[in-house]
N, C-alpha and C positions, 0 to 999 in steps of 0.2 A: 176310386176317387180320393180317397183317405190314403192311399201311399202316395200318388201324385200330389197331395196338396203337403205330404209331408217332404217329399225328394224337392218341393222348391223353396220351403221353408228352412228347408237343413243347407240348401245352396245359398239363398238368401242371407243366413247368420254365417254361412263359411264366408260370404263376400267382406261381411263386417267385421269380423272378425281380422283378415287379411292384410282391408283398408287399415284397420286400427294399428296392428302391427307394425304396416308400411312407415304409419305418421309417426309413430315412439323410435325409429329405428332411425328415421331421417332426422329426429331433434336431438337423437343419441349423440350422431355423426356429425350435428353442427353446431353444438355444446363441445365436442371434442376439439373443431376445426379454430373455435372461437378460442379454447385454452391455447392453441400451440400455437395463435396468430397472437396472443397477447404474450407467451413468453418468449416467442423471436422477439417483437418490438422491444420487449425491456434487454432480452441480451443485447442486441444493437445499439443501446440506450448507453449501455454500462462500457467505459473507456478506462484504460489504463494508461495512467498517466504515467510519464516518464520526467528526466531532469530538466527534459527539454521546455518541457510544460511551467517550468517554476522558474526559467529566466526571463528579462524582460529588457530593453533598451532603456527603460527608464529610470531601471533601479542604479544608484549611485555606485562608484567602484572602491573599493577598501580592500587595503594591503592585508595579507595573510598573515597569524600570527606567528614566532618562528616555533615554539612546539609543534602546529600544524605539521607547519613543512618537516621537520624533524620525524614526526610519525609516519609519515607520507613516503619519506625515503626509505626509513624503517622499514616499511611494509612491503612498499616495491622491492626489495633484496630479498622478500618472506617468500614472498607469494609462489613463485616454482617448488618452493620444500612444502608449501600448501598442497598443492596442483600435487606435487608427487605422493605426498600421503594420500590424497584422496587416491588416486590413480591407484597405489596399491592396498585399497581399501579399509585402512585406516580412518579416513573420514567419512561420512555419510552425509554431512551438510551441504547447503548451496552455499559454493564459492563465488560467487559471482560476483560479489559485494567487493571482494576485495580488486576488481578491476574497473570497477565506478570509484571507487573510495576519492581519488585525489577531485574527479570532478563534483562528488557530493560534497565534499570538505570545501570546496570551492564558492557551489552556490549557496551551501547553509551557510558559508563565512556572509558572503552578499547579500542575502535577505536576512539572516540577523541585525548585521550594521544596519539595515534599512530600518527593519523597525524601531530599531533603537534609534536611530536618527528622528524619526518620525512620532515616536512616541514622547521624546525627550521637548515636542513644542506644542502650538495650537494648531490644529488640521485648518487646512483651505478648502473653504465648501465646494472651491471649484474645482479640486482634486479627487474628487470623491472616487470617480473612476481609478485614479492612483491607488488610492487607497483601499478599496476592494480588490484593487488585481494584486496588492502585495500581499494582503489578507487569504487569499486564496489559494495561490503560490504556495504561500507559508505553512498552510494547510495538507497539501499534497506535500513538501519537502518533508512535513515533521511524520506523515504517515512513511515516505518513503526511508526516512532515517531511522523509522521502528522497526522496519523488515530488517535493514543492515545490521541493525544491533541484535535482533534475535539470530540472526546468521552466524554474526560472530560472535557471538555466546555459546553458539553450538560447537563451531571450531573449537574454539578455548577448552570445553569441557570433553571435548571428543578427545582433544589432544592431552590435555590432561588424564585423561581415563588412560592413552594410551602408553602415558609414562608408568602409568601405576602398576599395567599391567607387564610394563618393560623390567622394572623395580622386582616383579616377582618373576621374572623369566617365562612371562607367557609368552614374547614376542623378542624376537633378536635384533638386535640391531649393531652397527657398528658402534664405537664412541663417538665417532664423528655426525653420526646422523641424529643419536642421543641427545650432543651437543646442539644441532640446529633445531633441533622438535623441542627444545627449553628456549631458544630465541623465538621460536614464532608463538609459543602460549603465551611469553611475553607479551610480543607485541600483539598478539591479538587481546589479550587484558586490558592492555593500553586503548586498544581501538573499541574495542565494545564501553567501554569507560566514555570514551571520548563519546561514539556514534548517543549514547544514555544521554549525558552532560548535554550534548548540543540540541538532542530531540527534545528535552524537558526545558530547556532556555526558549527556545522556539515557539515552543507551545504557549510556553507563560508570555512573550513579547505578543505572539498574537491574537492572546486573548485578551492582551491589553490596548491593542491596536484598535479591536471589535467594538470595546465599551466606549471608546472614543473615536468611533467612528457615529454610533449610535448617538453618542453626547453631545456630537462638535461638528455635526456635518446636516442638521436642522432634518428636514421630515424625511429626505431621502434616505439620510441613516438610519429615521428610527424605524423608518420601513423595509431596508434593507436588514436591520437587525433581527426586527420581528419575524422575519422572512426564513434565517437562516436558522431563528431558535424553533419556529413550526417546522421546518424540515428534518430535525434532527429527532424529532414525536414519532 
């Protein structure tokens, strides 16, 4: 009687035991299911915005200054003795920058002048949409002018390393090729100078666009303002 009442007792606490397991294994598995449905949402979330992102039909149109254009030529005659150094691995950095370059020189000229246009009067409260999409814009251009400029800082310094160690005869080269690896640290000096200068102009114009967006555009600014300093927490 005493083994029977034991063999249903011990099956009894095996059932419970079991059960218990089942239910900690299934909240394992949808605690897990819940992580990796919340970090696809935010990857899908996260966009990379491009130059395309930072133009607008509304923003006004301003001539190019002629240094611009003069770098821009500059650079365009650079860029294959770029491409080749990297090719024979001389460089390590992303060149990429220098095939955007005349279109980023282009829009950072355009939303500069804008702000500066815009900052230089009193905003129209019925612009406010104007004035948020330029604000925004301006936002993405100054981050996208930070990457170029660390790109070409990296050239600049690669290429410079590489004279140095041309100077001591670790790496051969023609005189001629000497000669054009001294024109493109040049010009890349020049461009990482320039991409610096315009990303810090940039930044300071639109955060003077912000406070007078906030200032001059009644509740929607100062709610739009409040909006974009809690998002940045």
């Amino acid at each position: 009687m005493n083994t029977i009442l034991g063999f249903v007792c011990e099956r009894k606490y095996t059932g419970i035991v079991i059960v218990a397991v089942t239910i900690i294994i299934v909240l394992i598995l949808s605690k897990k299911r819940k992580k990796s449905k919340i970090k696809t949402n935010c990857d899908k979330s996260k966009k990379a915005y491009t130059l395309e992102d930072c133009k607008s039909y509304e923003d006004l149109e301003f001539k190019i200054d002629t240094y611009q254009k003069n770098l821009r030529k500059e650079l365009s005659k650079n860029k294959q003795i770029i491409q080749k150094a990297k090719n024979k691995g001389y460089i390590k950095a992303n060149t990429t920058w220098t095939e955007r370059f005349q279109e980023l020189t282009d829009v950072s000229n355009t939303l500069y002048k804008n702000l500066e246009y815009e900052n230089a009067r009193k905003l129209n409260k019925d612009k406010f949409h104007r004035y948020t999409s330029l604000h925004f814009r301006s936002v993405i251009l100054g981050n996208l002018a930070y990457k170029d400029y660390i790109d070409s800082k990296r050239v600049r310094d690669e290429i410079g390393q590489l004279l140095v160690d041309i100077g001591k005869k670790k790496v051969q080269v023609t005189a001629a090729e000497k000669k054009e690896l001294y024109d493109v640290k040049d010009t890349c000096v020049k461009t990482t100078r320039y991409l610096y200068d315009r990303m810090i102009a940039i930044q300071s114009k639109t955060g003077e666009l912000r406070d007078k967006i906030r200032d001059e555009c009644g509740s929607r600014g100062k709610a739009w303002f409040d909006k974009i300093q809690k998002n940045k927490k």
